[in-house]
C-alpha positions as CSV (number, residue, x, y, z in Angstrom):
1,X,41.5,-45.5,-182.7
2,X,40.1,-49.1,-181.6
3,X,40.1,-51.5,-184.3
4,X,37.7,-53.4,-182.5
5,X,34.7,-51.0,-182.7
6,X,36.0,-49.8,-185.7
7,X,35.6,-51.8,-188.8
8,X,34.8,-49.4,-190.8
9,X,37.9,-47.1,-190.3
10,X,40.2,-50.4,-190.2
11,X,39.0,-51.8,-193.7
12,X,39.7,-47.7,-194.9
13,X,43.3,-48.6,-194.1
14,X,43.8,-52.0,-195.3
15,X,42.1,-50.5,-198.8
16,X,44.8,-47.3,-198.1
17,X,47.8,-50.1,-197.5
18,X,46.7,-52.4,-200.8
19,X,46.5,-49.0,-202.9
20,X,50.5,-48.4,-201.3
21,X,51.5,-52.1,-202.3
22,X,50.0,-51.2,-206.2
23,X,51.8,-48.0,-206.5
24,X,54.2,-48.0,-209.4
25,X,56.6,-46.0,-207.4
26,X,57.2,-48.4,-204.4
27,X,60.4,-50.1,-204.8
28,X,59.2,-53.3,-203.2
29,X,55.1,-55.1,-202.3
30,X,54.1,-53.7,-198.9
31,X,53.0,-56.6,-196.2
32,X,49.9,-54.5,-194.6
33,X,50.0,-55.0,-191.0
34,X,46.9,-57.2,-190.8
35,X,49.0,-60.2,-192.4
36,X,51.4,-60.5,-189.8
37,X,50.9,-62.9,-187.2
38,X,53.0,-64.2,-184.4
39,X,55.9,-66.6,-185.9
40,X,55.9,-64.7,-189.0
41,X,59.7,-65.3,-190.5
42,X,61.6,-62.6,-192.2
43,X,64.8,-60.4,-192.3
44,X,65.8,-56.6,-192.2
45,X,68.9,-54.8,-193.8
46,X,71.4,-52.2,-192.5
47,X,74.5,-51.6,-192.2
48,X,77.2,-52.4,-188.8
49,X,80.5,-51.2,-190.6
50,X,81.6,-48.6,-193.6
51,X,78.9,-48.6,-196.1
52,X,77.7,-52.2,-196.6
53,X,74.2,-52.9,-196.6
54,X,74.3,-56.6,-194.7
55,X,71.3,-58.8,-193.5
56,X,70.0,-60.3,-190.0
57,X,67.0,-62.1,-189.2
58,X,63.9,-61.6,-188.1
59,X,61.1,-63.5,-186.2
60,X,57.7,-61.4,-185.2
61,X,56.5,-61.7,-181.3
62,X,53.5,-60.1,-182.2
63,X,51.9,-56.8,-183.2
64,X,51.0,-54.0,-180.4
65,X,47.4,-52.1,-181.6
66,X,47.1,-48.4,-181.0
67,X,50.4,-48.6,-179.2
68,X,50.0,-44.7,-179.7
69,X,46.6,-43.1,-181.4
70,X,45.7,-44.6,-184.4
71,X,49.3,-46.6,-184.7
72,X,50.6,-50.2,-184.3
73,X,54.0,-51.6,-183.6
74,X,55.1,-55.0,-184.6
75,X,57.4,-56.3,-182.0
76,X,60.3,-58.4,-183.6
77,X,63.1,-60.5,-182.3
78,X,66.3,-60.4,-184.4
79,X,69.4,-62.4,-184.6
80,X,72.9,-61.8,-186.4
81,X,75.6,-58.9,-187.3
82,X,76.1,-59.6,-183.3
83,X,72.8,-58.5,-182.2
84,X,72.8,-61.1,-179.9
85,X,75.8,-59.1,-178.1
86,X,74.2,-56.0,-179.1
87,X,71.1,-55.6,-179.2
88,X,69.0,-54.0,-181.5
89,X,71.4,-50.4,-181.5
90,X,70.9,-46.8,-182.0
91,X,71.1,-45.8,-185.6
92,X,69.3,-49.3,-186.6
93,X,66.3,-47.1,-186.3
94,X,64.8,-47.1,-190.0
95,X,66.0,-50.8,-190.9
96,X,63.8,-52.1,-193.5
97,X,62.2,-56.0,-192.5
98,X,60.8,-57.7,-195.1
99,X,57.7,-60.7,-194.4
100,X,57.1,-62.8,-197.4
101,X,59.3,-60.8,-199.4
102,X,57.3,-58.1,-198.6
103,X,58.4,-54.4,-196.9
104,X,57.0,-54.3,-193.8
105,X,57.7,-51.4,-191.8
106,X,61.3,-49.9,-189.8
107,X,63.1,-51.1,-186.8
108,X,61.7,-48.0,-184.7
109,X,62.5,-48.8,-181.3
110,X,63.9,-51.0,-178.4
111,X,64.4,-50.7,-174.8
112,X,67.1,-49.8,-172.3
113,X,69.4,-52.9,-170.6
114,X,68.2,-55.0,-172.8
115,X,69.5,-59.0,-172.6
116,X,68.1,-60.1,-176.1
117,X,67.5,-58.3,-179.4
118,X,64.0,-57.3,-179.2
119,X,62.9,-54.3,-180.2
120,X,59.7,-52.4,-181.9
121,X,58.8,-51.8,-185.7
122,X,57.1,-48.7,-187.0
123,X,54.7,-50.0,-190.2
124,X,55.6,-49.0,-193.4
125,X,52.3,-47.8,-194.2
126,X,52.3,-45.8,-191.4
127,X,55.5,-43.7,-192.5
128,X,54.6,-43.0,-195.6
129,X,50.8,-41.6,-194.0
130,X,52.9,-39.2,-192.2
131,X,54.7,-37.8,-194.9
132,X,51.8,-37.3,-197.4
133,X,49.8,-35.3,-194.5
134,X,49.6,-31.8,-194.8
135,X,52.7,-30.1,-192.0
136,X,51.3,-29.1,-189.2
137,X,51.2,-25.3,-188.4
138,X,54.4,-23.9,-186.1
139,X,53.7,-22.9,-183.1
140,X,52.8,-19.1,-181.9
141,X,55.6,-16.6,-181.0
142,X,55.9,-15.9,-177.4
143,X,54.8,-12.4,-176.5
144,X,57.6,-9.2,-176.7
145,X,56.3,-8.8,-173.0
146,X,58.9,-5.8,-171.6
147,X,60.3,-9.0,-168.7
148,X,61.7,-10.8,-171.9
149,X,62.4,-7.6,-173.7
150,X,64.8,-6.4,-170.3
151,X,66.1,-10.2,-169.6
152,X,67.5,-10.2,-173.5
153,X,68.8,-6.5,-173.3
154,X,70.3,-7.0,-169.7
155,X,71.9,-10.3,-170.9
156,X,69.8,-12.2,-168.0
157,X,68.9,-16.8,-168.8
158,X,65.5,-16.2,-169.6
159,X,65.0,-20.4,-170.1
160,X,63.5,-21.8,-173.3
161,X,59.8,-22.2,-173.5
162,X,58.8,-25.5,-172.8
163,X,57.5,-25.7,-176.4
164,X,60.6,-25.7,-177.7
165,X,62.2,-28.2,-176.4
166,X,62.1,-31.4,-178.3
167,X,60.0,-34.1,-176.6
168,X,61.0,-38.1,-176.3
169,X,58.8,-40.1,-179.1
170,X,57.1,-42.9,-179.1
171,X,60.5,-45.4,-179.3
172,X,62.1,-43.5,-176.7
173,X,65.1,-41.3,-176.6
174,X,66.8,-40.4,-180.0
175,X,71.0,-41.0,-180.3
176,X,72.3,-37.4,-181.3
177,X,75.7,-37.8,-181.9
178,X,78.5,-34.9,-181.6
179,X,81.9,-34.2,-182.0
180,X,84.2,-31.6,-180.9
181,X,81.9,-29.9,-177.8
182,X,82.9,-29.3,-174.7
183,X,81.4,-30.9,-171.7
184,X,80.4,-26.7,-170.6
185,X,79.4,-26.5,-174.7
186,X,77.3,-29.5,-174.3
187,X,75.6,-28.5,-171.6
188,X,73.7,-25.7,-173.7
189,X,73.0,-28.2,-175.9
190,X,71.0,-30.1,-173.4
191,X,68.7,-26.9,-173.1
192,X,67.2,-28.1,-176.1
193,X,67.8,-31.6,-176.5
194,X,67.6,-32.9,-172.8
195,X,67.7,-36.2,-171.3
196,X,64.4,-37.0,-172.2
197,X,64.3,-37.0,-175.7
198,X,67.8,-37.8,-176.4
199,X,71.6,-39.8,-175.3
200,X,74.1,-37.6,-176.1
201,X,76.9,-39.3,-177.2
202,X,80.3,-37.9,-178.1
203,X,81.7,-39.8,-181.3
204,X,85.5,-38.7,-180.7
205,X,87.6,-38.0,-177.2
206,X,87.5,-34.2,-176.0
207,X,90.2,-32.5,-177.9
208,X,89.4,-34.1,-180.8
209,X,86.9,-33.2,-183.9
210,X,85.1,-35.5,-186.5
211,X,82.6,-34.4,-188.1
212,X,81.2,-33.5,-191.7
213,X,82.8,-30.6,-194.1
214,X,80.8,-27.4,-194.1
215,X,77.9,-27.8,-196.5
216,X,78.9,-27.8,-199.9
217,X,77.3,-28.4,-203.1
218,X,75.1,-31.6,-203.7
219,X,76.9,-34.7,-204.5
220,X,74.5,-36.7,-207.6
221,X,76.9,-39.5,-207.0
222,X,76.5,-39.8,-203.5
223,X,73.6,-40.5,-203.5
224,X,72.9,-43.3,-205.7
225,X,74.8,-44.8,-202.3
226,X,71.5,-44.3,-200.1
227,X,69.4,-47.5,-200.6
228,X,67.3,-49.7,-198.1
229,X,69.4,-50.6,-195.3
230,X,71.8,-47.7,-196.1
231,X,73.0,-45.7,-193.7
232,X,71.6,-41.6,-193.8
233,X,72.7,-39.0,-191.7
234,X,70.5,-36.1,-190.2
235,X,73.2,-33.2,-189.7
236,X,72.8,-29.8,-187.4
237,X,76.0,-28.6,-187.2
238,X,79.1,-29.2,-189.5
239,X,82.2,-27.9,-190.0
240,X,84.4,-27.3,-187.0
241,X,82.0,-29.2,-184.8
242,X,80.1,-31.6,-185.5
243,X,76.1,-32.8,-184.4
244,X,73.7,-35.4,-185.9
245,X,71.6,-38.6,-185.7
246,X,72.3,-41.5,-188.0
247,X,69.7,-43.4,-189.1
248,X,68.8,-46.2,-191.9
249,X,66.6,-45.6,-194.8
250,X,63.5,-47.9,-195.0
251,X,62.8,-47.5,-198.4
252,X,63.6,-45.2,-201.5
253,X,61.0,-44.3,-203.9
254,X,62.3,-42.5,-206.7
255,X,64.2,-39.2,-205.0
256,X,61.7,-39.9,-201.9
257,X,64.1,-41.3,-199.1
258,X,61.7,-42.4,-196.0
259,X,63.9,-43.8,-193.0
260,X,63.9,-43.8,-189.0
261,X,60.6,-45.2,-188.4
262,X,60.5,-42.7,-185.4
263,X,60.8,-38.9,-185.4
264,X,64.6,-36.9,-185.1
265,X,63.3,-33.4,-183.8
266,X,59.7,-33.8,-184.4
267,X,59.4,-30.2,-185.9
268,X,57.4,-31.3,-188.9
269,X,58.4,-29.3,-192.0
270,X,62.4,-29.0,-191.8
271,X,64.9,-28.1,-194.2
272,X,67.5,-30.7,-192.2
273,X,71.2,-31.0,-194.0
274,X,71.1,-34.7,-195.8
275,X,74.1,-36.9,-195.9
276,X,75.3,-40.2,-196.8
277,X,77.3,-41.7,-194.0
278,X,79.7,-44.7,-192.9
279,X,79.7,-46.7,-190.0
280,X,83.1,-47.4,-188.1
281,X,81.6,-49.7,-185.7
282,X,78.7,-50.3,-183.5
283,X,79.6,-49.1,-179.7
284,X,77.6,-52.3,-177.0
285,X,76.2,-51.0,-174.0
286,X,74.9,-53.0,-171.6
287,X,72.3,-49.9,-171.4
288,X,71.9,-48.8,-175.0
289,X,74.2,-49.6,-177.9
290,X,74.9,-47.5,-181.1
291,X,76.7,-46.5,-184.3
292,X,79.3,-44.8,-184.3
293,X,79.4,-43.2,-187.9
294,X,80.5,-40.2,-190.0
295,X,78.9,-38.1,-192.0
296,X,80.5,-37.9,-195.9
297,X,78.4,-36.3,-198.6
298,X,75.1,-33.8,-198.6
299,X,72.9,-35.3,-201.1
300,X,69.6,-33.6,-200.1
301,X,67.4,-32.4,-197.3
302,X,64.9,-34.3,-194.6
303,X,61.7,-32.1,-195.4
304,X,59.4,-33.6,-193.1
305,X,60.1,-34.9,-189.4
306,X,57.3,-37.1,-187.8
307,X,56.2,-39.1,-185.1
308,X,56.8,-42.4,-187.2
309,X,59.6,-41.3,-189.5
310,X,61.8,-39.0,-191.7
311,X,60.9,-38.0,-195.3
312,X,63.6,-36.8,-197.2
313,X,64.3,-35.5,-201.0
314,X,66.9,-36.3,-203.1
315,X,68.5,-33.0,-204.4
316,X,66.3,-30.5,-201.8
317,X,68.0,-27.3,-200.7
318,X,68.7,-28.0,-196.7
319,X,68.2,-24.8,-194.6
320,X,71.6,-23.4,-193.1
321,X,73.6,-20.7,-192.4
322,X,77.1,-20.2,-192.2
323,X,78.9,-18.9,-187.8
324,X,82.6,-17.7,-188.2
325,X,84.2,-17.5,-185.0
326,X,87.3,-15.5,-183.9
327,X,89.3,-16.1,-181.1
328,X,91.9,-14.5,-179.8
329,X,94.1,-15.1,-176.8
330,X,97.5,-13.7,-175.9
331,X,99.3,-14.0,-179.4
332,X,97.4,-16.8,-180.6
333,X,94.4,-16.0,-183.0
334,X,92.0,-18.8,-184.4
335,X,89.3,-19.0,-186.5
336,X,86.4,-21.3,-186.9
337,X,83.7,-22.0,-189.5
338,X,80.5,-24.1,-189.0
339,X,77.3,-24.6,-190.8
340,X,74.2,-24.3,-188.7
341,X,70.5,-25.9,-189.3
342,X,68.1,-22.9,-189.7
343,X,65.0,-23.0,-187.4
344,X,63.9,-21.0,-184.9
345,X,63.5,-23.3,-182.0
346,X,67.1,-24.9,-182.2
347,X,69.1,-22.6,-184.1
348,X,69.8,-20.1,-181.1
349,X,71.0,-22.7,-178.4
350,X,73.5,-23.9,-181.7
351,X,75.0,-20.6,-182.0
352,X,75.3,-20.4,-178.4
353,X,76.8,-23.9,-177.8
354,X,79.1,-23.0,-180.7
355,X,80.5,-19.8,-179.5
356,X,81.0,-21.4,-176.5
357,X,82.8,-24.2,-177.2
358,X,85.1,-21.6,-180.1
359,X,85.8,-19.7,-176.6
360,X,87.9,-22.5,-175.5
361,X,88.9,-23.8,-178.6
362,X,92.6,-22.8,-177.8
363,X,92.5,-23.7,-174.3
364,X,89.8,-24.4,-171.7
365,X,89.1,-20.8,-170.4
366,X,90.3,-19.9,-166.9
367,X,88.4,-19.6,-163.8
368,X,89.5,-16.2,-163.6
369,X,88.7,-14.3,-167.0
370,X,87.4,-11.8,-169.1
371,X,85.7,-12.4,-172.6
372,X,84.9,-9.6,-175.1
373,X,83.0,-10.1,-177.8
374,X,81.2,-8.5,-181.1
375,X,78.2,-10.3,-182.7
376,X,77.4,-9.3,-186.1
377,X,74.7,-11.1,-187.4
378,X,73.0,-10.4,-191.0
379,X,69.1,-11.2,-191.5
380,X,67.2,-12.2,-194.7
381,X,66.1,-8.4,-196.7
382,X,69.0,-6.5,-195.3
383,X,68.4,-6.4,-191.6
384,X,71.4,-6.6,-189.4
385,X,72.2,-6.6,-185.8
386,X,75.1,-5.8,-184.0
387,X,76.3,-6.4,-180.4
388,X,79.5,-5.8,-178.3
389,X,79.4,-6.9,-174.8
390,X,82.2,-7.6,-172.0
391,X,81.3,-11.1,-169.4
392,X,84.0,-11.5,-166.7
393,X,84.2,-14.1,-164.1
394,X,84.0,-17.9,-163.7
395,X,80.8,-17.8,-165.8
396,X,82.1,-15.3,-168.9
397,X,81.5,-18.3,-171.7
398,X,78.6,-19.2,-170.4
399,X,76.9,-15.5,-169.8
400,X,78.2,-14.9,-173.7
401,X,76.5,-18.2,-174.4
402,X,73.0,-17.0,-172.7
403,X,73.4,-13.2,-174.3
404,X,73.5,-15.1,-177.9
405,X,70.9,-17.2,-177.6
406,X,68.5,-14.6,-176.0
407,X,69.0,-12.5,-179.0
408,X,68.9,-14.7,-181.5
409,X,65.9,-16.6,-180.2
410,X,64.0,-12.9,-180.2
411,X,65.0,-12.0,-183.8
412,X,64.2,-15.4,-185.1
413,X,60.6,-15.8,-183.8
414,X,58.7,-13.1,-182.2
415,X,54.9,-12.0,-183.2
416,X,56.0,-9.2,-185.4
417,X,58.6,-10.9,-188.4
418,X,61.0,-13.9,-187.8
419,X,64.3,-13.0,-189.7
420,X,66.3,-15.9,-191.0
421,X,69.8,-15.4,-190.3
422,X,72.1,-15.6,-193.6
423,X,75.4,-15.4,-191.7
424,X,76.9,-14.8,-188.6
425,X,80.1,-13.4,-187.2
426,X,81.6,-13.7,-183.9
427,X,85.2,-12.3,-182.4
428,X,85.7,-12.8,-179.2
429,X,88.9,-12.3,-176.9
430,X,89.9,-13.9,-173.6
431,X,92.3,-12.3,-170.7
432,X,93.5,-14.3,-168.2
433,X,92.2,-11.7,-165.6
434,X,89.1,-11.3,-163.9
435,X,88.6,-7.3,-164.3
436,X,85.4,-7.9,-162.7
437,X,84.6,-4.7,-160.0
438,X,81.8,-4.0,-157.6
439,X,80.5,-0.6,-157.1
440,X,81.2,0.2,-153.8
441,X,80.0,3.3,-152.6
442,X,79.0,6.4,-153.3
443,X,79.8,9.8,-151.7
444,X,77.6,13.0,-153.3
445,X,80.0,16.1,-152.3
446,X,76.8,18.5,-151.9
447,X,73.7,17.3,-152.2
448,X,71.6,20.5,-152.3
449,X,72.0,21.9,-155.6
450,X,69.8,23.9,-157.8
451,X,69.0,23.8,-161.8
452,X,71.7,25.1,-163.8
453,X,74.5,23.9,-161.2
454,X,76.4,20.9,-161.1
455,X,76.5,18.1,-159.0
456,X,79.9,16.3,-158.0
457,X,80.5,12.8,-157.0
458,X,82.9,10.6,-156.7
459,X,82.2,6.5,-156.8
460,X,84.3,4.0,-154.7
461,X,84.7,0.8,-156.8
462,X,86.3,-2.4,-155.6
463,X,87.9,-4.8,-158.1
464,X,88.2,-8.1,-157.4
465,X,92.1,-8.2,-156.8
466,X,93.8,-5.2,-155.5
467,X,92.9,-2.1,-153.9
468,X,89.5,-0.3,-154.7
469,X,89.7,3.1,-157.0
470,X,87.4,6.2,-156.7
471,X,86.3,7.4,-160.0
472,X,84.7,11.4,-159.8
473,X,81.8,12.2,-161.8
474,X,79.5,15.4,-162.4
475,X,76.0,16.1,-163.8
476,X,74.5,18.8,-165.0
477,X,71.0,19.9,-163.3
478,X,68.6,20.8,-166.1
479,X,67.4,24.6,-165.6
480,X,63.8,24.6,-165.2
481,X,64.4,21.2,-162.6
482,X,61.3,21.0,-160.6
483,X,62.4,21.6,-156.6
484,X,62.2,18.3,-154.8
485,X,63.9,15.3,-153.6
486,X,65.2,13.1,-156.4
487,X,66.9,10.0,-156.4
488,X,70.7,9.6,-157.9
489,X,71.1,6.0,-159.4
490,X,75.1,5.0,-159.9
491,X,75.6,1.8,-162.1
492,X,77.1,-0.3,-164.8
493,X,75.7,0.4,-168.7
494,X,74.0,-2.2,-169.2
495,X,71.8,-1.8,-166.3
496,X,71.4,1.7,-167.5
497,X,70.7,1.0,-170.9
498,X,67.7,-1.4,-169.1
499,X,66.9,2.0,-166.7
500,X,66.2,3.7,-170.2
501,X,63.5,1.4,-171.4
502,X,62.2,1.3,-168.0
503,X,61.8,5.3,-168.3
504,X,60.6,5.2,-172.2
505,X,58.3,2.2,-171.7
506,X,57.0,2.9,-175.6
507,X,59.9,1.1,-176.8
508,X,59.4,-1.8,-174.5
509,X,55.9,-2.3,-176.8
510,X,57.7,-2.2,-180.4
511,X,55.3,-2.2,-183.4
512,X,57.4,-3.4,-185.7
513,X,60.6,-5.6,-186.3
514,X,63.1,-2.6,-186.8
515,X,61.8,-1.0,-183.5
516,X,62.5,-4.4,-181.9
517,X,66.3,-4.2,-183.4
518,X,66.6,-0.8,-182.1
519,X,65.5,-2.1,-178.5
520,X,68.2,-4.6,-178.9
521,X,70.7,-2.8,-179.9
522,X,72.8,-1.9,-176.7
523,X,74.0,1.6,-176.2
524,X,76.2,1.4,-173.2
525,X,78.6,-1.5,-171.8
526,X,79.3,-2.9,-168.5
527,X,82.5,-1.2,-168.2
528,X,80.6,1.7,-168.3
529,X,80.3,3.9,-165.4
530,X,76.8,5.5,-165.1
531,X,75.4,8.5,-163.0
532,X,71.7,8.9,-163.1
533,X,69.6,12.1,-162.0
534,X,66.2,10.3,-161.9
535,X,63.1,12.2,-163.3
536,X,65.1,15.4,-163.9
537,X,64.2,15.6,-167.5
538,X,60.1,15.7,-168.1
539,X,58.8,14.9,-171.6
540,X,56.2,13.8,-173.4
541,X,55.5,10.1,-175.2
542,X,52.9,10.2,-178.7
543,X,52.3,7.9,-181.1
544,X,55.2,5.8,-180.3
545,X,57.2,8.9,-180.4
546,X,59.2,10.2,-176.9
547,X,60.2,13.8,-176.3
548,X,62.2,14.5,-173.8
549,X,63.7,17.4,-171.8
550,X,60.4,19.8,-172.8
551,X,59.9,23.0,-171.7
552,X,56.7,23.9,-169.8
553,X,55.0,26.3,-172.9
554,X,56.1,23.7,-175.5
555,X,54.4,20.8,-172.8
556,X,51.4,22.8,-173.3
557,X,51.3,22.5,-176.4
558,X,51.5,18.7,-176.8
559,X,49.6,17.6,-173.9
560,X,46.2,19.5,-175.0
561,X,43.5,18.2,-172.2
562,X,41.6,15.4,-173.0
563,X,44.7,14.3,-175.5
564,X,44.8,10.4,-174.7
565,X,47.5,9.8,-176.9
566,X,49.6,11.6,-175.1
567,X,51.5,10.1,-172.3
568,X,54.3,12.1,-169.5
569,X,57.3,10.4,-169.5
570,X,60.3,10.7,-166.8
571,X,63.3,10.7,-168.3
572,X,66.3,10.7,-166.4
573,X,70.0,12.8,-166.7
574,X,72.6,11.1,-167.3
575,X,76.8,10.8,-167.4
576,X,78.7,8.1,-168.2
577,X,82.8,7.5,-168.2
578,X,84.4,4.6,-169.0
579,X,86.7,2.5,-167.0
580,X,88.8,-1.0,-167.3
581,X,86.5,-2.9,-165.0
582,X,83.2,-5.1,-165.9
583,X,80.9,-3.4,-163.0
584,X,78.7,-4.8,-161.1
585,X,76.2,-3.4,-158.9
586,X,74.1,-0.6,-157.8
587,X,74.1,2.3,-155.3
588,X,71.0,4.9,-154.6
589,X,71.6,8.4,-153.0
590,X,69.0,10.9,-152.7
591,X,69.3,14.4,-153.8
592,X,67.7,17.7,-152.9
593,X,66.9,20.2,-156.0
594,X,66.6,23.4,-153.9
595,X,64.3,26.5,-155.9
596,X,66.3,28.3,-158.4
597,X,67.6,31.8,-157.0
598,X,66.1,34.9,-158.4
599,X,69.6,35.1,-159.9
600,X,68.6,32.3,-162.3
């Protein structure tokens, strides 16, 4: 909006910001933004250490129109609590000024290498705009398309959408302070909060944890402590770990607590864990100071999450749910409990960040390892899913990491029903051996055989230390095996299990959200090994419906002509055995079905 040719809509707001001063609920006048000239004198209030409100001062530059659409800043120097040293610091954002005795608006922003303390102000007026318009819409579920379908089931990174990821503001990156990850823990974090949006700063050396309790039960008391210039933290994950931003509240209106001046996550309508918080000091940087501060008490819930602010409530339920994590490794078992912020678009990358960093909780996992683990994850209305799957290698955290995150990202938005996750449960274990194994080769001792007989194989597989092993196999040929060339697939389970939606491509277009659980489900594991007699068993696909291994009258039957519901489907015969590696590979071998004798 330009003020200039647009009286009109700029007398609207000044009538909109007198209105705001003359509410009985504001705690203090409101200075509207049109009164505030260059020189203007003032101070702001926040807090550098435990929980004490203290004061600095506060001399406007000048004020920046439409600095973004429709929004001004009011550019500020300040001077005291060591800002001169400082700078205007991370977790300032929020920091009421007052003009005249009058609330102005929020320390919002500043800039990076800073030599003095000047920095950016969000208006007050402007804050509270954004938390009385109506939330804005989430954003559409990707498609179930049968690539993402495959990439979750066959435990391949499918990436976030770029939608998800949170997006810098206005004022520049936001500090999210953690505790307790990992630098290969953090690096999942950084899927979703990356470099642009936020500084990642670690609160505590690695090894060590300080962080909030797991959510508990609303402390009244609490929060008679948040007031302007108070210090409030946003919290994603507590417990065991810790992750958050600290911010100041600007003003407090009743149970209403508006802080930040800038956006955390910018998802609009949250449910984000609300707690009180105290400041053990503020960390200079030449670059970009901070606070470093601890959460201590929930006392509510952010409900909205803006461009130019934070609304929170008093009292509001936050959204969360509870990860247990098991580990165990050699003798030692550990166990782990954190509280997780509920929302689709960051909740999957915490459990997988958390998992992770559980996995080398005890010690950092060796390059050479094997993790097994069991998800089991309970859903809103009785839904559940549950997933065992071995990783090995280098990579095994991180391949459990992507596997959790794929799955939960599917259940928790997709076009047919988002479940909310009410708890989760993971138990992993770690061996300090690689039993990763490459399928080798395979060797088909006759490869003419007709229906009814059996085929014999045997499967050279080569682990990563030692000798290889040969592992002998046999399938069954279907009678009533059309003669023909076929091809003879030999792999791990998972890949199979991906071969089987390939084959029975109705489930790869699920119709509704216990279909889609069933697709996610996994039937075989890697340590699986897998024979497959491609397109030796013919069936028939209806109304989302597959029958396989049909004979010929009953085929008839089904597949009337002109039947366009109907669909052929190839599906393929199988044997499995299981052995003590986590295989990799694939090997292809083709296979003559010669015409049954007259014997058959």
């Amino acid at each position: 909006m330009n003020w200039k040719i647009m009286p009109l809509a700029a007398a609207a707001l000044f009538a909109a910001s007198a209105a705001l001063a003359e509410d009985p609920a504001v705690s203090v006048p409101v200075i509207p933004v049109h009164e505030i000239q260059a020189g203007a004198k003032g101070y702001g209030l926040t807090v550098i250490e435990g929980d004490e409100v203290r004061r600095f001062d506060v001399e406007v530059l000048g004020v920046i129109h439409n600095m973004s659409p429709g929004r001004d800043a009011i550019i500020f120097r300040a001077e005291g609590l060591g800002l001169e040293h400082s700078g205007v610091f991370g977790g300032m954002s929020g920091s009421p000024v007052y003009i005249d005795g009058r609330l102005a608006g929020a320390v919002a922003f500043g800039w990076a290498w800073q030599k003095d303390a000047v920095a950016g102000m969000t208006p007050i007026d402007d804050m509270v705009r954004g938390a009385r318009t109506r939330a804005a819409a989430p954003p559409g579920a990707p498609a179930l398309t049968a690539e993402r379908l495959l990439s979750v089931v066959e435990g391949r990174p499918e990436g976030l959408p770029e939608a998800w990821r949170v997006p810098a503001g206005p004022g520049g990156p936001v500090t999210l302070a953690t505790s307790g990850f990992s630098r290969s823990a953090a690096a999942l974090v950084r899927e979703v909060f990356h470099e642009d949006g936020f500084i990642i700063a670690d609160m505590a050396p690695a090894g060590q944890r300080v962080g909030a309790a797991a959510v508990d039960e609303i402390d009244e008391a609490a929060a008679d402590d948040l007031q302007p210039g108070s210090s409030v933290y946003a919290v994603l994950v507590s417990g065991d770990a810790f992750m958050g931003a600290v911010g100041t509240v600007t003003d407090r209106r009743g149970e209403e607590i508006y802080g930040f001046g800038h956006q955390f996550l910018n998802l609009d309508a949250v449910a984000i864990p609300m707690y009180t918080a105290d400041v053990i000091t503020v960390f200079a940087s030449a670059m970009r100071s901070f606070k470093i501060a601890i959460p201590k008490r929930p006392v509510g819930a952010i409900t909205r999450d803006f461009a130019t602010g934070v609304y929170g409530r008093i009292g509001a339920a936050a959204e969360t749910f509870p990860v247990t994590v098991t580990v165990n490794s050699g003798s030692e078992t550990e166990r782990f409990r954190y509280d997780l912020f509920r929302h689709f678009a960051i909740s999957p990358q915490l459990v997988a960040a958390v998992a992770a960093e559980s996995a080398e909780s005890l010690a950092q996992a060796p390059r050479e390892t094997t993790l097994s683990y069991r998800m089991e994850a309970a859903f809103a209305g009785g839904r559940s899913l549950t997933v065992e799957r071995v990783r090995a290698g280098a990579n095994a955290p991180a391949g459990m990491a992507s596997d959790l995150a794929g799955l939960m990202s599917t259940t928790m938005h997709n076009p047919l029903e988002n479940l909310l996750p009410e708890q989760i449960d993971i138990s992993l274990s770690l061996e300090d051996t690689d039993r990763t194994a490459r399928i080798e080769s395979v060797k088909i001792r006759e490869n003419e055989v007709r229906p009814g007989e059996v085929l014999t194989l045997d499967v050279r597989v080569r682990p990563l230390r030692g000798p290889a092993e040969t592992f002998t196999l046999e399938v069954s040929v279907p009678r009533g095996t059309a003669p023909g060339t076929v091809a003879l697939v030999v792999c791990d389970g998972h890949t199979s299990s991906s071969l089987d939606l390939l084959e029975m491509r109705t489930r790869l277009d699920p119709q509704t959200i216990d279909e889609l659980l069933d697709v996610l489900h996994p039937r075989r594991g890697a340590e699986e090994l897998v024979v497959r007699l491609s397109g030796a068993g013919y069936g028939i696909s209806r109304a989302q419906r597959e029958f396989p291994n049909l004979p010929s009258s009953t085929l008839a039957i089904l597949a009337a002509p002109g039947d366009t519901s109907a669909a052929p489907i190839f599906k393929s015969i199988l044997t499995a055995i299981d052995t003590p590696y986590v295989l990799t590979g694939r090997r292809m071998a083709s296979v003559l079905i010669k015409a049954p004798s007259e014997e058959n």
